[in-house]
C-alpha positions as CSV (number, residue, x, y, z in Angstrom):
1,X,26.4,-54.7,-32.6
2,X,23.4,-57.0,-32.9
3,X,24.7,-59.0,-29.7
4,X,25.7,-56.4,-27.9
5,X,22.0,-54.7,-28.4
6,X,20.5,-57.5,-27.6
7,X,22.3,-57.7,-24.2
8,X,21.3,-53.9,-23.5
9,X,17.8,-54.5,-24.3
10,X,17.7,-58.0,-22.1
11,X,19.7,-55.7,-19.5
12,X,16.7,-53.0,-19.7
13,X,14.4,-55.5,-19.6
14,X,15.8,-57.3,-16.8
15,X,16.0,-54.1,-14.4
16,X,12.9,-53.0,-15.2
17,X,11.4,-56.3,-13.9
18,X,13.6,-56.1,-11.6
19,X,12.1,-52.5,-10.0
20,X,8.6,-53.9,-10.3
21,X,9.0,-56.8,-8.1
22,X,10.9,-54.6,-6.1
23,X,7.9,-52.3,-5.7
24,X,5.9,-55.3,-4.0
25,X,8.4,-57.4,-2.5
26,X,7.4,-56.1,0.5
27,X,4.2,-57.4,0.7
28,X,4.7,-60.7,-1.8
29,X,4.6,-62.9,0.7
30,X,1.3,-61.9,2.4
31,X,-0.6,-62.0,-1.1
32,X,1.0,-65.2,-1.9
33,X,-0.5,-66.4,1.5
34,X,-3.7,-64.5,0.8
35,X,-4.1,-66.0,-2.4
36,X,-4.0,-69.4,-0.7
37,X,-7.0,-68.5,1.3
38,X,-8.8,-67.7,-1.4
39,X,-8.1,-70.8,-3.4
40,X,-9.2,-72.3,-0.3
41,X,-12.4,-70.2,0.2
42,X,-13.6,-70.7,-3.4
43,X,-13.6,-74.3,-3.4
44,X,-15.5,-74.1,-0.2
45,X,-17.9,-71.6,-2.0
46,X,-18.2,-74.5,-4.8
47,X,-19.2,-77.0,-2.2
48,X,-21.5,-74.8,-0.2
49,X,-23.3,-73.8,-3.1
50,X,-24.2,-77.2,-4.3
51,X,-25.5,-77.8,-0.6
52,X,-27.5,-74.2,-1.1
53,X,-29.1,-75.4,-3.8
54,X,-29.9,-78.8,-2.5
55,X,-31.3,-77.5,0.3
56,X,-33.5,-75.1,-1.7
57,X,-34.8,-78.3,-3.9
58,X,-35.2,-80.2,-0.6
59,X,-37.6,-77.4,0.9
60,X,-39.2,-77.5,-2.7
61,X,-40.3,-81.5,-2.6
62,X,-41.5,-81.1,0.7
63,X,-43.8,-78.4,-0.6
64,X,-42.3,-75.9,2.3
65,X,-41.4,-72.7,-0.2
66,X,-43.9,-70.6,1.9
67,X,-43.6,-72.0,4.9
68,X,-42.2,-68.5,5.5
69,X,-45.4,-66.4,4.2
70,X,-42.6,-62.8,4.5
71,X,-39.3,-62.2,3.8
72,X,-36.2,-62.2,5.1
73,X,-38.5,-62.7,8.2
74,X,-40.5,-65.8,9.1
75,X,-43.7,-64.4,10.8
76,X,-42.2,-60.9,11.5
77,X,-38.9,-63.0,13.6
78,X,-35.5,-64.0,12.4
79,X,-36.4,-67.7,13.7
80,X,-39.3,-69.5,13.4
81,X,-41.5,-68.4,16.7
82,X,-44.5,-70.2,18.2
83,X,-47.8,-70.6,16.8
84,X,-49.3,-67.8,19.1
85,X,-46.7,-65.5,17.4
86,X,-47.4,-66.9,14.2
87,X,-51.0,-66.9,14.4
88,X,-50.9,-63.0,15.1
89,X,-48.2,-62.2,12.5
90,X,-50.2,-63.6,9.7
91,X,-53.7,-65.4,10.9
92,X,-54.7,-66.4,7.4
93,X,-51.8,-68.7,7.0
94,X,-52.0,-72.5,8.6
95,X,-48.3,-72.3,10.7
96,X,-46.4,-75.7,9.9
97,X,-43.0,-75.3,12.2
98,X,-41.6,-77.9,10.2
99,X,-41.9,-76.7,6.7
100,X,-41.3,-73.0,8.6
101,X,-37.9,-74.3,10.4
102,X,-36.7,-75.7,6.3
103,X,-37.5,-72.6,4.6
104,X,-35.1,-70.8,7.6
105,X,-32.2,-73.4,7.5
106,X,-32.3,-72.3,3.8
107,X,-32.3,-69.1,3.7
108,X,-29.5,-69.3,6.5
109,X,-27.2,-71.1,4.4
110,X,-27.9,-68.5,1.6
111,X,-26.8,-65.8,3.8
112,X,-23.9,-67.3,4.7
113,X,-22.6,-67.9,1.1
114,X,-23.4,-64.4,0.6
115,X,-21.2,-63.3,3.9
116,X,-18.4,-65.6,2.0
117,X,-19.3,-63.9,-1.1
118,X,-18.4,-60.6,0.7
119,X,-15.5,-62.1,2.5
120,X,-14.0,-63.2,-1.0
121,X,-14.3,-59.4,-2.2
122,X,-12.9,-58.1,0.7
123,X,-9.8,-59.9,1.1
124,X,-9.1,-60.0,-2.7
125,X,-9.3,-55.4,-2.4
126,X,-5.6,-55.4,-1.7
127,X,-4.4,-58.1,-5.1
128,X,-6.9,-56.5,-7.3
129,X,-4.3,-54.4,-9.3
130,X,-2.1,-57.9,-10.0
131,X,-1.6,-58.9,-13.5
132,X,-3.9,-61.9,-14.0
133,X,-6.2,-62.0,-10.7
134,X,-9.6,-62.2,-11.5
135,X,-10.3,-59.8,-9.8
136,X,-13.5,-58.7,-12.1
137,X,-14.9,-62.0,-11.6
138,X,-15.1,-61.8,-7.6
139,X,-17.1,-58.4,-8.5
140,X,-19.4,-60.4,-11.2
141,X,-20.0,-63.0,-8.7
142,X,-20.7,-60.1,-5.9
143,X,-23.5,-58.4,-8.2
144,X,-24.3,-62.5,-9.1
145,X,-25.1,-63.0,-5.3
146,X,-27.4,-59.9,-5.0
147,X,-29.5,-61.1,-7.8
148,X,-29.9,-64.2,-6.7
149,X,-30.8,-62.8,-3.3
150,X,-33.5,-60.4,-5.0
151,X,-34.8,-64.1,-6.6
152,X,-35.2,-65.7,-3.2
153,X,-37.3,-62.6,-2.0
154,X,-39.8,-62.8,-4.9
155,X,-39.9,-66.7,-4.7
156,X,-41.7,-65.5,-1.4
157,X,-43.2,-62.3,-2.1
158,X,-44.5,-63.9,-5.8
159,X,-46.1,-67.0,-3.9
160,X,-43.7,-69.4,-5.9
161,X,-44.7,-68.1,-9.4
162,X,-42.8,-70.6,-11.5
163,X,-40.7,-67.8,-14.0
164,X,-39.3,-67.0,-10.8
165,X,-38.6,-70.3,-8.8
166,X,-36.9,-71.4,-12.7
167,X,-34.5,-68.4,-13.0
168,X,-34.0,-68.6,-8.8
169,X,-33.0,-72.7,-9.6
170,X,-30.1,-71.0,-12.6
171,X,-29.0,-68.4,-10.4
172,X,-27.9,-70.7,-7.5
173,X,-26.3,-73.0,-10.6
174,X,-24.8,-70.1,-11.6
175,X,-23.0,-68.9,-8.2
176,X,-21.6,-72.3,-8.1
177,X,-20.2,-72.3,-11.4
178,X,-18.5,-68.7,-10.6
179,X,-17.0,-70.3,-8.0
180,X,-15.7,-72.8,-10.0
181,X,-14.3,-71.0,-12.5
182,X,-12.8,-68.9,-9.9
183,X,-11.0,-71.7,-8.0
184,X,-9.7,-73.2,-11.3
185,X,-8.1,-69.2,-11.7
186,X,-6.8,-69.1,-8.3
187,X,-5.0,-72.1,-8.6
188,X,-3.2,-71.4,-11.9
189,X,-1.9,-68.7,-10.0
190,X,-1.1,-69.9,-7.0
191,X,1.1,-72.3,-8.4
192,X,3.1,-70.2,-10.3
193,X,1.5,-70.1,-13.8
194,X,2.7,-67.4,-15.9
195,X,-0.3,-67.6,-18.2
196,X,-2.7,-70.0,-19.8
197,X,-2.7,-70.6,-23.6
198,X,-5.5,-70.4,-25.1
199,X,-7.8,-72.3,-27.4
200,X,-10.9,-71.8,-29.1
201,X,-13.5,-73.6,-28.6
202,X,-16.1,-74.4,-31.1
203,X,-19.5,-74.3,-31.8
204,X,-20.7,-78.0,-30.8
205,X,-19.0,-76.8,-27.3
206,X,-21.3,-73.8,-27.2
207,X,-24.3,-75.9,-28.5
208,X,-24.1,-78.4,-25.9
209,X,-23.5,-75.5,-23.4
210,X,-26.4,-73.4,-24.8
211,X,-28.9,-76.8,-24.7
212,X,-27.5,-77.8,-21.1
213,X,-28.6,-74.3,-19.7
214,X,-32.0,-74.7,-21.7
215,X,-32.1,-78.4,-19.8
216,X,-31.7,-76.9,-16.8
217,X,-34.1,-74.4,-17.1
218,X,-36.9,-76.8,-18.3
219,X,-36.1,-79.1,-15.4
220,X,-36.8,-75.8,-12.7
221,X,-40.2,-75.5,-15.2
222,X,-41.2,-78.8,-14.5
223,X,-40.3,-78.8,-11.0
224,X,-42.2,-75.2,-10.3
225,X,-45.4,-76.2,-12.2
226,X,-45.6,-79.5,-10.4
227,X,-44.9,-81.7,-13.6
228,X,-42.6,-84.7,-12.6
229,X,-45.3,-87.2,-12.4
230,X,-47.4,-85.4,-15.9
231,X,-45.5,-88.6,-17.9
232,X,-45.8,-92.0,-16.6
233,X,-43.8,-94.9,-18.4
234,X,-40.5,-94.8,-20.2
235,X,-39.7,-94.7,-22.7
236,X,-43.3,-93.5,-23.6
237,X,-45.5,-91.1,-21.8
238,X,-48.7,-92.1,-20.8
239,X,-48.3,-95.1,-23.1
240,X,-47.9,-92.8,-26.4
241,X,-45.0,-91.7,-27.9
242,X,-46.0,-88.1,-28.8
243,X,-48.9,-87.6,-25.8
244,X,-51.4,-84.7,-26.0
245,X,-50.0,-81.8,-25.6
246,X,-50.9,-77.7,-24.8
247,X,-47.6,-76.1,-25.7
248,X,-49.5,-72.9,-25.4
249,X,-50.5,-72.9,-22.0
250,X,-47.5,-74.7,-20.4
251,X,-44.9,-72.4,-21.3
252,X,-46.6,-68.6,-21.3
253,X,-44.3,-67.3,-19.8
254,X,-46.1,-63.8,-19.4
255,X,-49.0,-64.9,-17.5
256,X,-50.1,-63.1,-14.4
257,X,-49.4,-64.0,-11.0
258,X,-51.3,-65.5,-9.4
259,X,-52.3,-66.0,-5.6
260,X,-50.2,-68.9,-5.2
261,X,-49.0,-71.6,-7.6
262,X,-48.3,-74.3,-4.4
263,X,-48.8,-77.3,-6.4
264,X,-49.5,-75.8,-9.3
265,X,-51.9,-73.7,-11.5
266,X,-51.6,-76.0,-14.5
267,X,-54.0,-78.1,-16.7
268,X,-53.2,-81.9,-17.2
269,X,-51.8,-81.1,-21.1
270,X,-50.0,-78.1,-20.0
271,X,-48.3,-80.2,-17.4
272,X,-47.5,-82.9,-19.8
273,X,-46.0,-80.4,-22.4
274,X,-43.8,-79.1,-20.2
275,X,-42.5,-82.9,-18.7
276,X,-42.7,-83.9,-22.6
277,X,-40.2,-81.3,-23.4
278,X,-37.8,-82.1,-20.1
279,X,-37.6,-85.4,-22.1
280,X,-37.2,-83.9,-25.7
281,X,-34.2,-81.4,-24.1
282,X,-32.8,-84.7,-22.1
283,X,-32.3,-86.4,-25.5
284,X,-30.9,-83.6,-27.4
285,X,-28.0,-83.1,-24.5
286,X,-27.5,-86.5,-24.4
287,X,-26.3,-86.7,-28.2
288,X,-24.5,-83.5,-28.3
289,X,-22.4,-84.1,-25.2
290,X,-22.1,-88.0,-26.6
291,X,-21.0,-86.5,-30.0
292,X,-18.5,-84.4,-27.6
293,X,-16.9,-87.2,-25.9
294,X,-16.3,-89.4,-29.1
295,X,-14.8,-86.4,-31.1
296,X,-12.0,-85.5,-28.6
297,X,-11.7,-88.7,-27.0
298,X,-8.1,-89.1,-28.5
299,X,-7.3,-86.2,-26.8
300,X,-5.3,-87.9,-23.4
301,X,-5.4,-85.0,-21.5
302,X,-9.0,-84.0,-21.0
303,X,-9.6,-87.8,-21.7
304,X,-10.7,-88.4,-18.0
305,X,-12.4,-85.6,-18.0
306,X,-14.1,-86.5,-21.2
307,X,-15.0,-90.0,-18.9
308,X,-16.4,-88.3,-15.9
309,X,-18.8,-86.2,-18.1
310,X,-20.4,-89.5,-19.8
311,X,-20.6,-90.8,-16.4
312,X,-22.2,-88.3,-15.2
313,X,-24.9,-88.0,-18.1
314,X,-25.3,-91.6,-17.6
315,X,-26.0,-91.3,-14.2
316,X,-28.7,-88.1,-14.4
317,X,-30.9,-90.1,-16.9
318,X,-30.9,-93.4,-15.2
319,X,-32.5,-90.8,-11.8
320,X,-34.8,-89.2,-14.7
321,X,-36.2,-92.5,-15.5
322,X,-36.6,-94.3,-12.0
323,X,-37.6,-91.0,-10.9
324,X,-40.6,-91.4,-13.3
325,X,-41.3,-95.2,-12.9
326,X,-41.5,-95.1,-9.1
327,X,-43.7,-91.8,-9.1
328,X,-41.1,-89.2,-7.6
329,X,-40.5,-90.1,-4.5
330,X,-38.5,-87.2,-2.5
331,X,-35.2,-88.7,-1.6
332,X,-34.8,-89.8,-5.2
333,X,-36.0,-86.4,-6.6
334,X,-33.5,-85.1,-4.7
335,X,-30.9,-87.2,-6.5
336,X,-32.1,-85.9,-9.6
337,X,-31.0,-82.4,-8.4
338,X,-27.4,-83.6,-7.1
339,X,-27.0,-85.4,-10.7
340,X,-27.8,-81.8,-12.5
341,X,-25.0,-80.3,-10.3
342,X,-22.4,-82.8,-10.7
343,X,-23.4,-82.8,-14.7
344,X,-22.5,-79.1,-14.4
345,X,-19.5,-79.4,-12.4
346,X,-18.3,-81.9,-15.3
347,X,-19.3,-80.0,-18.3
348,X,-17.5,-76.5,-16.9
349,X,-14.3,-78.9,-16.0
350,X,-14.1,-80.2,-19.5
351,X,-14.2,-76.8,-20.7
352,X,-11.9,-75.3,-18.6
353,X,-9.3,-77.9,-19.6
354,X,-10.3,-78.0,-23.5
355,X,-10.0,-74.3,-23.6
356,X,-6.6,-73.3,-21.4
357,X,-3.5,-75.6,-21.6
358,X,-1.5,-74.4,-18.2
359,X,2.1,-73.4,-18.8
360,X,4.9,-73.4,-15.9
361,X,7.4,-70.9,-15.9
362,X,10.6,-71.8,-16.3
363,X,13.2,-74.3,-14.0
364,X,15.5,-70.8,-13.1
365,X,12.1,-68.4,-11.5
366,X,11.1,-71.4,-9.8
367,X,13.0,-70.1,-6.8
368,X,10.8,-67.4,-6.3
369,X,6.9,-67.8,-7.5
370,X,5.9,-65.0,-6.3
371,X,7.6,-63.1,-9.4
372,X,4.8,-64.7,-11.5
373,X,2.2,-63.3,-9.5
374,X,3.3,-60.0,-11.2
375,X,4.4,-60.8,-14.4
């Protein structure tokens, strides 16, 4: 009875899958091939980001943020016009065509990853309703994209007050860590995953995540108030190893804004607080990701990523320190910025594969992946 039950109930269960494939076949293989564009789309958006936002820190060091004074505009024209034009638009504003033309080519390449943003949500209408898409996260990264577009409006409109420029810095880090985490979600399906185990992960994880964020943030402080150069020496600053400080003034955050903080509204203390504290949040990091790496180092399969993470912590401080000993210079600066993102990019990979273990279906379905698309 027991056997025979159990065959009726696999029976039942096997026809009922059986009429929910068949309720899709007819379209299975255009959403498998849709799904491969946009596996292919996100991992574009990942790299396009990264440029975004090392164009944005590119127009920063060569102090072009309003070389644009309106928005989306630049002078009242969708490209940069001619000083006549300019002169009329806004005649209290010195026209530079060459800080003008890098504030454009940046917010062009914003616009663009929002079109792909758009694109992304578009195409991914018609798979929204299969088991496991992530789909919820294309709309997150849809809302993500407006916001961020809001921030690039008041970096203008707000003459480069530095709360804004800071959370305009974590929005674009945050676009191209949705993107990430998107990819890594459109490939488990694409090749067939039925599901990803689970595992938790613990508190040093979310430390170390909660502190990198904080790093990051204190890095866009010190860039938007014009405090890279407020230490000089390593590992001292300004040849003392606590240097006067205002921790008052550099971070009130609810101060007014002002006219326009180009280069900076800040004291000489203020400015050193807030580089001081880039350093303190640099060293905390550094040991929590350090404890990290040592803790699950005997774990093989996250091992390399566990190696490409130290590397890349390695790398961002040695660009933090020559970037203090040879007085900031713009190229290297730049650097800095490229070493955050690829520190990012490592930390959210380590996590990803710490936290799902990716299991294949079975040798028999293997015939026909698309069944696991719906499973």
């Amino acid at each position: 009875m027991k056997a025979n039950g159990g065959s009726a109930h696999a029976s039942r269960h096997h026809i009922g899958r059986s009429h929910r494939i068949g309720l899709v076949s007819s379209y299975s293989k255009a959403s498998l091939s849709r799904l491969s564009l946009l596996r292919m789309m996100s991992l574009c958006g990942v790299l396009f980001a990264a440029i975004v936002i090392l164009a944005g820190a590119w127009t920063r060091l060569l102090d072009a943020g309003l070389g644009c004074p309106d928005w989306p505009g630049c002078y009242g024209a969708l490209v940069v016009p001619g000083q006549d034009v300019a002169n009329l638009h806004s005649p209290d504003v010195a026209f530079e065509a060459s800080k003008a033309w890098m504030e454009m080519i940046h917010r062009y390449l914003a616009m663009t990853l929002g079109i792909l943003v758009v694109a992304l949500v578009l195409l991914s209408w018609r798979l929204r309703h299969l088991r496991g898409f992530p789909w919820r996260l294309i709309v997150g990264m849809l809302l993500l994209m407006m916001v961020q577009g809001a921030f690039g409006a008041f970096t203008v409109t707000l003459k480069l007050w530095p709360q804004v420029v800071t959370l305009h810095l974590l929005g674009g880090l945050a676009v191209m860590t949705a993107f990430l985490w998107l990819y890594l979600r459109l490939r488990g399906v694409s090749r067939g995953q039925r599901r990803l185990a689970r595992r938790r992960i613990g508190l040093l994880w979310k430390l170390a995540g909660a502190v990198l964020v904080l790093q990051l943030a204190l890095g866009g402080w010190t860039s938007s108030n014009y405090a890279g150069i407020a230490c000089y020496g390593v590992p001292t600053c300004n040849a003392q190893w606590w240097p006067e400080t205002d921790w008052g003034e550099g971070f009130h955050l609810t101060q007014n804004v002002g006219p326009n903080y180009l280069y900076g509204q800040l004291h000489t203390e203020a400015r050193t607080t807030i580089h001081f504290a880039h350093r303190l949040g640099a060293a905390a990091l550094a040991v929590l990701l350090m404890v990290l790496i040592v803790r699950h180092w005997r774990e093989s399969e996250i091992r390399p990523w566990l190696a490409s993470l130290g590397a890349a912590l390695v790398l961002q401080a040695g660009l933090g320190a020559a970037n203090v000993v040879l007085w900031l210079p713009p190229g290297l600066a730049l650097m800095h910025t490229a070493g955050a993102i690829l520190l990012v990019f490592s930390f959210v990979l380590v996590c990803w594969k710490r936290r799902y273990t990716e299991v294949a279906p079975p040798r028999q379905s293997l015939a026909r992946p698309e069944d696991w698309l719906y499973a």
